[in-house]
C-alpha atoms as an extended CHARMM CRD file, in Angstrom:
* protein
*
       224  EXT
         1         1  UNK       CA            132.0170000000      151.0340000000      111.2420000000  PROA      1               0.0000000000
         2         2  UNK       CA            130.0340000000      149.8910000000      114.0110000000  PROA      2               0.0000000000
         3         3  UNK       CA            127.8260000000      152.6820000000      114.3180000000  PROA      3               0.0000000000
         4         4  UNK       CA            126.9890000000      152.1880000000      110.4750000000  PROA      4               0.0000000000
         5         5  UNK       CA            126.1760000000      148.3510000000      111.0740000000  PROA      5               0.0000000000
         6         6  UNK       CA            123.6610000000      149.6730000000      113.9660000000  PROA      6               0.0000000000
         7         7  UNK       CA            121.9860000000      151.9710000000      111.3090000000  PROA      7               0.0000000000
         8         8  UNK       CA            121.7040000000      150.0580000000      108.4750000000  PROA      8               0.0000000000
         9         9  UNK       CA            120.3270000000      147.0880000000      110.7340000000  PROA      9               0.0000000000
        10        10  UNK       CA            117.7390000000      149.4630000000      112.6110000000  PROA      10              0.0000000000
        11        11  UNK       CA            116.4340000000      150.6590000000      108.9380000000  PROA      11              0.0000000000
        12        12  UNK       CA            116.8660000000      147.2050000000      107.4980000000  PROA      12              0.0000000000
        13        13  UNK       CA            114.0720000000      145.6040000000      110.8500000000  PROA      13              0.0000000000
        14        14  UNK       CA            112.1220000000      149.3030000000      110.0520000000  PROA      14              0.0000000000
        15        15  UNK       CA            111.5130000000      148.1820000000      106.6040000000  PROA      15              0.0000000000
        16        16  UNK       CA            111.0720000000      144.8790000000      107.7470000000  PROA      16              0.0000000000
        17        17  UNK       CA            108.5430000000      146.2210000000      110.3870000000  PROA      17              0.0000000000
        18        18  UNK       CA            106.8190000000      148.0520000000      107.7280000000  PROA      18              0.0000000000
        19        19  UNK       CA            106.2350000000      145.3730000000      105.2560000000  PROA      19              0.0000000000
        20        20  UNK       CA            104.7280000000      143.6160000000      108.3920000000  PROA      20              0.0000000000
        21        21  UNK       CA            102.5250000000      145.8920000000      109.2360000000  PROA      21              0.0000000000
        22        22  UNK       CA            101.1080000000      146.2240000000      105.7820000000  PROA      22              0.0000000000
        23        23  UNK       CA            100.4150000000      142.0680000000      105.7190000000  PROA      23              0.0000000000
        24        24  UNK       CA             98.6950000000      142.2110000000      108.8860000000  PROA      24              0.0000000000
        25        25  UNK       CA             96.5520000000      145.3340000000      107.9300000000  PROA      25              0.0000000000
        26        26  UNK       CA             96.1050000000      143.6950000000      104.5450000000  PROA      26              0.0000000000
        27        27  UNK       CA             94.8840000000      140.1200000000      105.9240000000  PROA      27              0.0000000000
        28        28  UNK       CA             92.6620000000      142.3110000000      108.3540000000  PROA      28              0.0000000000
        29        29  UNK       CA             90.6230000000      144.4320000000      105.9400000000  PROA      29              0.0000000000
        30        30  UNK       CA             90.5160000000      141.3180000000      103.4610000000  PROA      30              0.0000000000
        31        31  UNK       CA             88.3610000000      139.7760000000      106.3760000000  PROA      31              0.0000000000
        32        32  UNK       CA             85.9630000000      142.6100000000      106.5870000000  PROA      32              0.0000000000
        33        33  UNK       CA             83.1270000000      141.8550000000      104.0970000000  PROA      33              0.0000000000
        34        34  UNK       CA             80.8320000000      143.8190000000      102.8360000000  PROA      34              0.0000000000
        35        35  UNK       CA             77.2700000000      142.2090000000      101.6620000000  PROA      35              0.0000000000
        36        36  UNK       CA             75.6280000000      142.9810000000       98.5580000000  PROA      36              0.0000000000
        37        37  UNK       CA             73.0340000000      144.9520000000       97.8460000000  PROA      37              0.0000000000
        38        38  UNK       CA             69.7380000000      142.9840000000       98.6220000000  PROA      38              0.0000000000
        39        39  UNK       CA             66.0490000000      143.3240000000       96.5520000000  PROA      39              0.0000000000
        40        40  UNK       CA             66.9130000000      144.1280000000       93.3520000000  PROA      40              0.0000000000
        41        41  UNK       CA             66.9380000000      142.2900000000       89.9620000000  PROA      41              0.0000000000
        42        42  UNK       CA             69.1300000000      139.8500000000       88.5950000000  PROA      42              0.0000000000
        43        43  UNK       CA             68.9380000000      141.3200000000       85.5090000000  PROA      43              0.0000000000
        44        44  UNK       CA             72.6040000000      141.2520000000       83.7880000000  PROA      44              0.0000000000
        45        45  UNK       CA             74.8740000000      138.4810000000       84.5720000000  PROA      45              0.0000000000
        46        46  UNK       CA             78.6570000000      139.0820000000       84.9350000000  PROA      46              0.0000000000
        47        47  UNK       CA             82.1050000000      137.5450000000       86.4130000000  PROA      47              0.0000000000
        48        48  UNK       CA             85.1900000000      137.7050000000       88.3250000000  PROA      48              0.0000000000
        49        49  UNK       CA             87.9270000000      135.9280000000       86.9680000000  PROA      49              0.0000000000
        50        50  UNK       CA             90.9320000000      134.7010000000       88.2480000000  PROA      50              0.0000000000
        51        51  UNK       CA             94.7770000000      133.6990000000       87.2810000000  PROA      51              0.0000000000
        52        52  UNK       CA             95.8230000000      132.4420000000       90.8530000000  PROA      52              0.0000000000
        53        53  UNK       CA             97.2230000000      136.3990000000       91.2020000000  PROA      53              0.0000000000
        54        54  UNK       CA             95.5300000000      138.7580000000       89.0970000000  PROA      54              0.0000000000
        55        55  UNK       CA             91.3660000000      139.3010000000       88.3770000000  PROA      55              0.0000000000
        56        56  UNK       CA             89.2930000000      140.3180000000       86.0940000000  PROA      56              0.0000000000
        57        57  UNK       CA             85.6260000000      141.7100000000       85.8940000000  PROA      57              0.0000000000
        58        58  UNK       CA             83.8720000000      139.7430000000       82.7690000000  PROA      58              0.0000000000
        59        59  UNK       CA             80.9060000000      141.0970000000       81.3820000000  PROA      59              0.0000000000
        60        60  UNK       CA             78.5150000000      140.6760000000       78.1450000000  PROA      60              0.0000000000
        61        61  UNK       CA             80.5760000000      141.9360000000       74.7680000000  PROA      61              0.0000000000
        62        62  UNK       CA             76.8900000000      143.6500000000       74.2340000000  PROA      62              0.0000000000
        63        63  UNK       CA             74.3950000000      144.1990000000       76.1330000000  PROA      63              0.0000000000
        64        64  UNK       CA             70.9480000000      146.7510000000       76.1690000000  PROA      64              0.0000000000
        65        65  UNK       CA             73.2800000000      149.1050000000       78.0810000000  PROA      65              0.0000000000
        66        66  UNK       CA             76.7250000000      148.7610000000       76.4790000000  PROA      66              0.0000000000
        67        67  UNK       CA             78.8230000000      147.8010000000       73.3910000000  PROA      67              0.0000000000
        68        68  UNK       CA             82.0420000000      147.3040000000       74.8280000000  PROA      68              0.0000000000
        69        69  UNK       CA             83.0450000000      146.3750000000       71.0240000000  PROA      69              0.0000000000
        70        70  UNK       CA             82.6720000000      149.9150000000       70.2360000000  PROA      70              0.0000000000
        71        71  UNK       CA             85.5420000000      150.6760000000       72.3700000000  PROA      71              0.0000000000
        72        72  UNK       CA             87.4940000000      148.3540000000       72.2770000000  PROA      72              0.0000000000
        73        73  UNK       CA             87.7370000000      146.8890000000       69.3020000000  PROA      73              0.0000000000
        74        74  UNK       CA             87.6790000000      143.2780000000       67.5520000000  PROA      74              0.0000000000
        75        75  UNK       CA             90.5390000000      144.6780000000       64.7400000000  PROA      75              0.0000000000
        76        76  UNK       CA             92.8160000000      145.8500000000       67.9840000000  PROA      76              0.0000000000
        77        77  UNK       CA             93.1750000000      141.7910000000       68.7880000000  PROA      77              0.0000000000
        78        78  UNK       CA             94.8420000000      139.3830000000       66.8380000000  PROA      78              0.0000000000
        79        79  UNK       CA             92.2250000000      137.2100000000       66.2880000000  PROA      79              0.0000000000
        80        80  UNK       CA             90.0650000000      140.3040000000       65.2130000000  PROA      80              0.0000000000
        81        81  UNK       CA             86.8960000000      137.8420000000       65.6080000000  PROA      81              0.0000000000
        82        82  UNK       CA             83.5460000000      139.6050000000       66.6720000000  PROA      82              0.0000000000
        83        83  UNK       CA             81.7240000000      136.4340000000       67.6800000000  PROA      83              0.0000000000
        84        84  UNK       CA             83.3770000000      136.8370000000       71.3310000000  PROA      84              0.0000000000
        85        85  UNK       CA             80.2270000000      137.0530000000       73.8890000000  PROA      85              0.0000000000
        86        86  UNK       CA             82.2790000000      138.0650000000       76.7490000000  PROA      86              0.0000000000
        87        87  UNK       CA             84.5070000000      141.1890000000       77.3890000000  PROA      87              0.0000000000
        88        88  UNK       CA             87.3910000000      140.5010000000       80.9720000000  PROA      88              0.0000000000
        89        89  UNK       CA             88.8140000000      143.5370000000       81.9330000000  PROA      89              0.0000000000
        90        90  UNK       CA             91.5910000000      143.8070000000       84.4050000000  PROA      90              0.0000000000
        91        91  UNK       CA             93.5990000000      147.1930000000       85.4930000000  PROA      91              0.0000000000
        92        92  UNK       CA             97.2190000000      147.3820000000       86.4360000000  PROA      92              0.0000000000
        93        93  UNK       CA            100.6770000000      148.1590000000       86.1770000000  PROA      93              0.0000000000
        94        94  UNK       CA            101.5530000000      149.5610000000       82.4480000000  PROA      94              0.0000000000
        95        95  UNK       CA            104.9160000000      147.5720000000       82.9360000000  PROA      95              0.0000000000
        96        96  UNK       CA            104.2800000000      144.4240000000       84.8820000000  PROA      96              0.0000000000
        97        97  UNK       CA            101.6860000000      143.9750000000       82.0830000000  PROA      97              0.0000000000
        98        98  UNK       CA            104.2510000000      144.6860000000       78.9120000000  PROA      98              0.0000000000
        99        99  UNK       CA            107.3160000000      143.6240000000       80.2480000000  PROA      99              0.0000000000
       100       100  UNK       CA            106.8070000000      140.4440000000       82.5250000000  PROA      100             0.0000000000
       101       101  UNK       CA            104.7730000000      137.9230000000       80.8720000000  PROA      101             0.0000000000
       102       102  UNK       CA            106.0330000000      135.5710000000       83.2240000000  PROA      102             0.0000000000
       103       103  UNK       CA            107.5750000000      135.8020000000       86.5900000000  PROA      103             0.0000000000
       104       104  UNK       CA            110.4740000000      134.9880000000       86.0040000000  PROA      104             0.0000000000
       105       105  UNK       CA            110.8490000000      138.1800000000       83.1410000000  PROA      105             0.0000000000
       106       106  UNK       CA            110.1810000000      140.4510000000       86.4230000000  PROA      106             0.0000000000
       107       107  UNK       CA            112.8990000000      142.8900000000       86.5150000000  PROA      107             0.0000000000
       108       108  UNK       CA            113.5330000000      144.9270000000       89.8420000000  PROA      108             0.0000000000
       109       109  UNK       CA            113.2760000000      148.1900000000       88.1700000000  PROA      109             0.0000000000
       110       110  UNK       CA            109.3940000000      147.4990000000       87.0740000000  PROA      110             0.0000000000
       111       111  UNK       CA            108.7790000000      146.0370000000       90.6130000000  PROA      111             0.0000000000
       112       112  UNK       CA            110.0360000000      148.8570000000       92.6070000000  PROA      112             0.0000000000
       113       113  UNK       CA            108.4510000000      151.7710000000       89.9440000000  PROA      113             0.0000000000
       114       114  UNK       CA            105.1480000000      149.8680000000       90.7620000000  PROA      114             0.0000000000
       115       115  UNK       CA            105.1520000000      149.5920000000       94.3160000000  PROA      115             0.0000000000
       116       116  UNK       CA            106.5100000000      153.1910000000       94.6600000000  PROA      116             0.0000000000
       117       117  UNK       CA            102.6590000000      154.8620000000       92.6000000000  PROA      117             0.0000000000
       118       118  UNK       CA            105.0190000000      156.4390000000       90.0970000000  PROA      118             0.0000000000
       119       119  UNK       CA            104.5210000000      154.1050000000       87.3140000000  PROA      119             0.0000000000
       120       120  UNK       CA            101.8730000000      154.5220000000       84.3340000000  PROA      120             0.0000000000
       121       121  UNK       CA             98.5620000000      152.0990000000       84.3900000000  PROA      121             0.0000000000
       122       122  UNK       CA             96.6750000000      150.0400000000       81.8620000000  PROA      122             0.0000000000
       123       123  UNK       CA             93.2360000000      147.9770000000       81.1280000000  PROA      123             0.0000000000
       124       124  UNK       CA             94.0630000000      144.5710000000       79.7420000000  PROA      124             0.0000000000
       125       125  UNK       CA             90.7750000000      143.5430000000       78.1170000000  PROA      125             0.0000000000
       126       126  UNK       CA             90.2910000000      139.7240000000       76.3940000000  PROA      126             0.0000000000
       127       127  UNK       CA             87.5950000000      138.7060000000       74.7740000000  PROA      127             0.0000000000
       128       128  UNK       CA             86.0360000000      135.1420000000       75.5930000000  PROA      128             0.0000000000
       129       129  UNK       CA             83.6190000000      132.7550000000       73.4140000000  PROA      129             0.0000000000
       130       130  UNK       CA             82.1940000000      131.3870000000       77.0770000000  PROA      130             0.0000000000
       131       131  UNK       CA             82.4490000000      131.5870000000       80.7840000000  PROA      131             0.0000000000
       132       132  UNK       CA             83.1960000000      128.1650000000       82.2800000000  PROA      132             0.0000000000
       133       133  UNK       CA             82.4730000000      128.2000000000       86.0680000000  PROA      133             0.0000000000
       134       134  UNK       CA             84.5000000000      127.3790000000       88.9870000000  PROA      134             0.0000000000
       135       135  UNK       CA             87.0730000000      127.6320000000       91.5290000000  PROA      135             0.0000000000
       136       136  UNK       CA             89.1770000000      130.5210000000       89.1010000000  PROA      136             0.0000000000
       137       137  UNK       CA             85.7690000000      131.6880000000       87.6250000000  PROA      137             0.0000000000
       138       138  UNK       CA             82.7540000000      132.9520000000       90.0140000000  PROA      138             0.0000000000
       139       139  UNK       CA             79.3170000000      134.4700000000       88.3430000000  PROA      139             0.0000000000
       140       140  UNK       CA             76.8420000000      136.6620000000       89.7750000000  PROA      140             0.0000000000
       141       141  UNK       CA             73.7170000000      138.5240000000       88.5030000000  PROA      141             0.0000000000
       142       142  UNK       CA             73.0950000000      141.9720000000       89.4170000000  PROA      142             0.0000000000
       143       143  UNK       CA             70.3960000000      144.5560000000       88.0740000000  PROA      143             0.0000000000
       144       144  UNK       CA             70.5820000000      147.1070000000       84.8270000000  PROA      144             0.0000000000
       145       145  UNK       CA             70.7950000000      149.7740000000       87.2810000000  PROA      145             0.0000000000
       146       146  UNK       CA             73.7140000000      148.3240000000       89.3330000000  PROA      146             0.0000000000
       147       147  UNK       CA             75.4130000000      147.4010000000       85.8890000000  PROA      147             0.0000000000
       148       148  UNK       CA             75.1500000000      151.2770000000       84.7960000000  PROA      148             0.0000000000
       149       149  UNK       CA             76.7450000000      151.8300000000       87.9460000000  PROA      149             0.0000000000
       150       150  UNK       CA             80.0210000000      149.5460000000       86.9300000000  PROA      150             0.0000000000
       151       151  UNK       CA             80.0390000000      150.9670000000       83.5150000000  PROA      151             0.0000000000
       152       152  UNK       CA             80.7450000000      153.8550000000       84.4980000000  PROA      152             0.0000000000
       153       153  UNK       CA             83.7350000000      152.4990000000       87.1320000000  PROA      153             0.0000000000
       154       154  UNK       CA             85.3730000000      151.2200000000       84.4860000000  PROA      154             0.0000000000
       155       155  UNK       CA             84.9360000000      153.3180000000       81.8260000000  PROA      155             0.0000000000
       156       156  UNK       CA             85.8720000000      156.2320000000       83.9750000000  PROA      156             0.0000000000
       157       157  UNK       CA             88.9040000000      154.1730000000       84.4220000000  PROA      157             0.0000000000
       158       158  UNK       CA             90.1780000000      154.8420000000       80.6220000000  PROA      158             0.0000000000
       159       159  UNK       CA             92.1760000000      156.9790000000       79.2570000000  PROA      159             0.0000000000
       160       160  UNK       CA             90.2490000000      158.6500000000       76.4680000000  PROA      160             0.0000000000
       161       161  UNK       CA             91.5380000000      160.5790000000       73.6280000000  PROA      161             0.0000000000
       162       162  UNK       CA             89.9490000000      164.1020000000       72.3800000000  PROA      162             0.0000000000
       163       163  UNK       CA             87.0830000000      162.1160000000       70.7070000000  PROA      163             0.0000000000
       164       164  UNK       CA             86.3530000000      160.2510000000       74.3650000000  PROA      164             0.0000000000
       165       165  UNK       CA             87.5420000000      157.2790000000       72.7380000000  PROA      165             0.0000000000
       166       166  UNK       CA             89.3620000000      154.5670000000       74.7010000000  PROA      166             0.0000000000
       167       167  UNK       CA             93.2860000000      154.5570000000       73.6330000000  PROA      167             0.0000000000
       168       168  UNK       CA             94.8420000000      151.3570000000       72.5240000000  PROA      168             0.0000000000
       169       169  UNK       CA             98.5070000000      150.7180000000       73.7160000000  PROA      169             0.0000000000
       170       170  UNK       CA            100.1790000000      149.7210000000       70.2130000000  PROA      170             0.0000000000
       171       171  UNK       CA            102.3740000000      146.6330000000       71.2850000000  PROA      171             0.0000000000
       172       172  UNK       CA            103.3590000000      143.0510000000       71.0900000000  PROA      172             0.0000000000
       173       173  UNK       CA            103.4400000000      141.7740000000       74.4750000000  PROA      173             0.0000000000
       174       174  UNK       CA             99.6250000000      140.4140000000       74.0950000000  PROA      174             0.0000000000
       175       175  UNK       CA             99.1590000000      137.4070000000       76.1380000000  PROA      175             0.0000000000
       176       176  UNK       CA             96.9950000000      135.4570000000       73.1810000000  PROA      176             0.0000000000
       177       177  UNK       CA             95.1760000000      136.5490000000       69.9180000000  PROA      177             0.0000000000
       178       178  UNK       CA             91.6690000000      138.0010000000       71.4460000000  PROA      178             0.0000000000
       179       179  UNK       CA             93.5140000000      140.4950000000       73.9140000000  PROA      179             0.0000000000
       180       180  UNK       CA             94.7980000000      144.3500000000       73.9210000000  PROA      180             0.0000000000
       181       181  UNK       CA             95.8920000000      147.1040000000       75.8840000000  PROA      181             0.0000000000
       182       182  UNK       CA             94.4130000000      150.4780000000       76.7990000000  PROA      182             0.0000000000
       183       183  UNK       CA             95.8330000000      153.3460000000       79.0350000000  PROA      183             0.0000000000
       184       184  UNK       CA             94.5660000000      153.8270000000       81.9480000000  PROA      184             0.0000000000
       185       185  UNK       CA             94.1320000000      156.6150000000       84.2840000000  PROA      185             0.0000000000
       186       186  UNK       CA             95.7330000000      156.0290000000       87.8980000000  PROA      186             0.0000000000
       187       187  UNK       CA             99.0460000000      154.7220000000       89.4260000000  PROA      187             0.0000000000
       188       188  UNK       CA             99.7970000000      151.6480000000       90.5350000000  PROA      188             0.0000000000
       189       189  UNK       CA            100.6390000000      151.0730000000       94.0380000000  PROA      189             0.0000000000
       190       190  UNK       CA            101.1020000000      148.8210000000       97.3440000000  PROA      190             0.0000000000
       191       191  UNK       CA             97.4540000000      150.8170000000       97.9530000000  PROA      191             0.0000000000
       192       192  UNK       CA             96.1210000000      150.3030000000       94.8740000000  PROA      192             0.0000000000
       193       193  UNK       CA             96.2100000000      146.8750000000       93.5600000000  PROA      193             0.0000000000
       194       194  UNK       CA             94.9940000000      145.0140000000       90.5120000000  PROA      194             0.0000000000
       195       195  UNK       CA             92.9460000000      143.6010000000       92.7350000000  PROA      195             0.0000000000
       196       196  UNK       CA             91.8880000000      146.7490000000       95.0910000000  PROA      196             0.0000000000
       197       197  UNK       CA             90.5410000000      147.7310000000       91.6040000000  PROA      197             0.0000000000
       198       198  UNK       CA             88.3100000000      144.6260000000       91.0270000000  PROA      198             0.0000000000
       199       199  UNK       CA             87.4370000000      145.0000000000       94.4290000000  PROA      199             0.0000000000
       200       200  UNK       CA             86.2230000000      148.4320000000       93.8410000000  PROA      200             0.0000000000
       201       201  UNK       CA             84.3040000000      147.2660000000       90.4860000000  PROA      201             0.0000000000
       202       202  UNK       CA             82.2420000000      145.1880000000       93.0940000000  PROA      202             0.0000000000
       203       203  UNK       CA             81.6080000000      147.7720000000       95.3530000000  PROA      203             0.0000000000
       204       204  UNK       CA             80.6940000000      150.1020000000       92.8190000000  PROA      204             0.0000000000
       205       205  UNK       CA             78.0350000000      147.7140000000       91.1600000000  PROA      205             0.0000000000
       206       206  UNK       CA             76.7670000000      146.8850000000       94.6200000000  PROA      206             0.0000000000
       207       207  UNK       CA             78.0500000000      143.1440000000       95.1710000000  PROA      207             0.0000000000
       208       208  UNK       CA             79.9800000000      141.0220000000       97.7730000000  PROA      208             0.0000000000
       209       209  UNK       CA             83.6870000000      142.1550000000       98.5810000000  PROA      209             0.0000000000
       210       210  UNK       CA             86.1210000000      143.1280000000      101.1200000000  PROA      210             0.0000000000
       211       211  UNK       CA             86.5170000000      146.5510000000      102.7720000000  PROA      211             0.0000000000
       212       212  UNK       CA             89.7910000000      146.6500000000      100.9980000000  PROA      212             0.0000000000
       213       213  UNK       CA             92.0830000000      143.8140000000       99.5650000000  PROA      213             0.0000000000
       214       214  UNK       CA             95.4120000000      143.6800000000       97.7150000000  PROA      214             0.0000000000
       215       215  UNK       CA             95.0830000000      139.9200000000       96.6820000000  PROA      215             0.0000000000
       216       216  UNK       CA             92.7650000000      137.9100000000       94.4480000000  PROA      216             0.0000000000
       217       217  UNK       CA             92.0120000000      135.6310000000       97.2490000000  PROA      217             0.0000000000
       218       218  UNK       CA             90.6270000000      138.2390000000       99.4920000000  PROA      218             0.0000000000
       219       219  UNK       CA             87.8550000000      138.5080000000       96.7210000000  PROA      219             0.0000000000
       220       220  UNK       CA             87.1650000000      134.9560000000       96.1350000000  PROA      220             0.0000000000
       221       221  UNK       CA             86.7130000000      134.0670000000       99.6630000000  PROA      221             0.0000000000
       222       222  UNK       CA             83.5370000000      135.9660000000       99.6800000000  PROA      222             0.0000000000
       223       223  UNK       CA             82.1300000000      133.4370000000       96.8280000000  PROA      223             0.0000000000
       224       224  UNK       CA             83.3130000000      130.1470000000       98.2960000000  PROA      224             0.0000000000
């Protein structure tokens, strides 16, 4: 009995250890910035958007370079409105998104399926009349070539059907009436975040961000 006491507490402080070593790292590569790119046009103006956990990239519905609309459609939301100017798009967990529309709905089995990379992705994309700036919403303007350059991030990070068309999730856990759902290619992990994704988005397009970050806040302290 004793010896199984010593074993379960030596796992119990190596978890422990573990999940310390992952905040420190975390904290650590959230600090690291790296600057954006420098001498080009601001040409295209987009966002990063914020719900205190999760964020989004926000960009024009259409622009000279993409029709978002095209893919993701006005008829897949319930408002089915195509007046919207702006397009958020956020990647994540297929069943934190579905099944916990608040934290309190979070069941253990969706927590641990995420954290563990097994779990199925998706893109939850709302459409928004306007931006309204501050501490949740940040803008920045970046050129048509660095734009091209996060198009194809995120639409490389869709599922497509045989057509190479974008494929809605059919369901009624929609947060409002101007969002949907989309599969998504990747898994969902401790490594890759919701954030680690917007993060990436940045990078990709050339603009402010961390080496690496898991948290929203590790992105917004670069545009303080």
């Amino acid at each position: 009995m004793k010896n199984t006491f010593k074993i379960l507490l030596k796992l119990v402080l190596f978890l422990l250890g573990l999940i310390l070593l992952y905040v420190i790292v975390a904290y650590l590569l959230s600090k690291i910035t790296i600057e954006k790119e420098t001498d080009t046009k601001p040409e295209v103006e987009i966002f990063i958007l914020t719900n205190g956990v999760h964020t989004d990239i926000v960009m024009p519905t259409i622009s000279e370079q993409m029709d978002w609309s095209q893919q993701i459609q006005f008829k897949n939301t319930q408002a089915a409105d195509s007046t919207y100017n702006y397009i958020a798009m956020g990647w994540g967990d297929k069943g934190f998104y579905l099944e916990t529309p608040e934290w309190s709905d979070l069941k253990a089995s969706v927590a641990l399926k995420a954290v563990s990379g097994l779990s199925t992705t998706a893109i939850h994309a709302t459409y928004y009349k306007q931006m309204k700036l501050g501490n949740d919403c940040k803008s920045m303007r970046i050129s048509k070539e660095q734009y091209q350059r996060l198009i194809t991030y995120i639409t490389n990070s869709f599922q497509k059907d045989a057509s190479g068309n974008f494929i809605p999730i059919i369901t009624d856990a929609n947060y409002g009436k101007t969002d949907a759902f989309y599969e998504a290619n990747g898994s969902y992990s401790i490594f890759k975040t919701c954030n680690s994704w917007t993060n990436s988005a940045l990078k990709a397009c050339g603009q402010k961000c961390c080496l690496w970050t898991a948290t929203d806040s590790g992105i917004f302290s670069k545009y303080k």
